[in-house]
N, C-alpha and C positions, 0 to 999 in steps of 0.2 A: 566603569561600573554601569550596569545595565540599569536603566530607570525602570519603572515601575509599569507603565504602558506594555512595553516589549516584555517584561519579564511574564507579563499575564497572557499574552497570546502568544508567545513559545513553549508557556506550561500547559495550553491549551492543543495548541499542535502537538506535544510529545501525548496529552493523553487520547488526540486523535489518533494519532498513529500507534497506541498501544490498541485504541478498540478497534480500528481496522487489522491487524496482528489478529482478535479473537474472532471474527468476522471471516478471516479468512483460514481461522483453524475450523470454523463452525462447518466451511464448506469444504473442508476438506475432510472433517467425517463424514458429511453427507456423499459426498463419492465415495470413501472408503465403504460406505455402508452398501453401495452399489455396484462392488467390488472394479469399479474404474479407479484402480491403482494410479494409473499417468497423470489422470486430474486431481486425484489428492495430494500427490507430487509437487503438481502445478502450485497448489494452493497454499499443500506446507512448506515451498519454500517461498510464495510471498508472503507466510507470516513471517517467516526469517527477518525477511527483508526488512517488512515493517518496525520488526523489532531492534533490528538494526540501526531505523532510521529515529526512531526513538532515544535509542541512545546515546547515537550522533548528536541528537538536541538535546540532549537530557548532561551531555560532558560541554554541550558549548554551553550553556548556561550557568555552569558551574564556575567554565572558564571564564566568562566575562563576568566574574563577580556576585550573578543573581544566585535565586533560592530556587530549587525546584519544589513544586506539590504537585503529587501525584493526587487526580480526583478519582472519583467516580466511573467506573468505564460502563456504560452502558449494554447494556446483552444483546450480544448481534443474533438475529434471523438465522433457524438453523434448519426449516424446511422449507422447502424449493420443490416445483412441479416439474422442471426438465433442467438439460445441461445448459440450453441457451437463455434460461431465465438467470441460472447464478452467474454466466459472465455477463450479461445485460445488466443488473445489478452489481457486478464490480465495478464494469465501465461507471456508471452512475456515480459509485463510491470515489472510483480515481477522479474524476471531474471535481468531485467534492474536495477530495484535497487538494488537487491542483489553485482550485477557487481559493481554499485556504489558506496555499504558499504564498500565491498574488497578496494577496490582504494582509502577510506580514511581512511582504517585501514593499507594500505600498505604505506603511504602518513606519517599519521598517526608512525608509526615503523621508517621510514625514517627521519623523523625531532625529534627525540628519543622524541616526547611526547607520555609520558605514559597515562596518564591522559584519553587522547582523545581516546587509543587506548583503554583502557579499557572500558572506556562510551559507543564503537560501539559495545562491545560485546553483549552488551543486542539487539541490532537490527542485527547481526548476525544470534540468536537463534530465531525470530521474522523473520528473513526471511524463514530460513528453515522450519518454519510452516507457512507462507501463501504458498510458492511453494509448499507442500503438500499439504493443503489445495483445492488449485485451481486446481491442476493435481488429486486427487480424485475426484472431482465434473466433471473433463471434463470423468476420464474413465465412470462414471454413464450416464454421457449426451451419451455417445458412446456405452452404455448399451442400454439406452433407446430408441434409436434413434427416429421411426416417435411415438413411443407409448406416447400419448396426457396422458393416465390415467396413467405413471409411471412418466411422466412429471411434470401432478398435485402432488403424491406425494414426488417426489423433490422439487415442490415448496412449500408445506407444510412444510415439513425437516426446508427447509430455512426461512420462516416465524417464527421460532423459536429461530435464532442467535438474541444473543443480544451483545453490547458493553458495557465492564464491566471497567469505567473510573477509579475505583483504581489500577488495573494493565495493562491498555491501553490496550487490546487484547479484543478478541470475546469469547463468550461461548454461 
């Protein structure tokens, strides 16, 4: 049975990563609205992902005996001045939850479950590839800068991510 400590910051973390899910559906009408198709791609499937990875916490909690509550999801930011501002604010956000994983894998070591500590390892390895991810795409965007025709083929590039729901990630 999951004590009460952990069960409160894994309902914390699944409703983090539902409001990064609307964060990144938000930026992904804002490109739609820019008719850059690849980057709203990009975006709709990491809400996939997010919501994915929601749910992966949202079943282990269940599995190890806790409650879940779902709270309050906060409203993400849905106007932005350029394309390197909304990935400069992912990256931000993925730090953010990286920070967050730490803190319930240290939470996690503290209260000796193992269980739990071992379950975040999979979204440890899951952060350190979207923070790669999203710090590549911003050095190209700072490649690219005002070039409209390297731009088009970064959004092509990204017209191409897909969400691959038996192992929750992009390819």
């Amino acid at each position: 049975m999951m004590n009460e400590r952990m069960e409160k910051l894994l309902n914390e973390q699944v409703n983090l990563e539902m409001y990064s899910a609307n964060a990144y559906w938000a930026m992904c009408s804002w490109f739609s609205d820019k008719d850059l198709d690849g980057f709203a791609n990009y975006f709709k499937v990491q809400a996939k992902e997010e919501l994915f990875h929601a749910e992966k916490q949202f079943n282990y909690i269940h599995d190890v005996g806790g409650k879940v509550t779902i709270g309050a999801i906060q409203q993400p930011e849905s106007n932005f001045t350029s394309v390197l501002e909304v990935f400069e604010i992912t990256l931000a956000h993925e730090k953010a939850v990286t920070k967050s994983i730490g803190n319930l894998i240290k939470a996690a070591f503290e209260e000796n479950d193992f269980a739990t500590h071992t379950f975040l390892q999979w979204f440890v390895t899951e952060q350190v590839e979207e923070e790669a991810t999203v710090s590549q795409i911003i050095s190209k965007l700072k490649m690219i800068g005002d070039n409209s025709s390297a731009l088009y083929l970064l959004n092509t590039e990204l017209a191409q991510r897909t969400f691959n729901a038996a192992t929750g990630g992009a390819s």
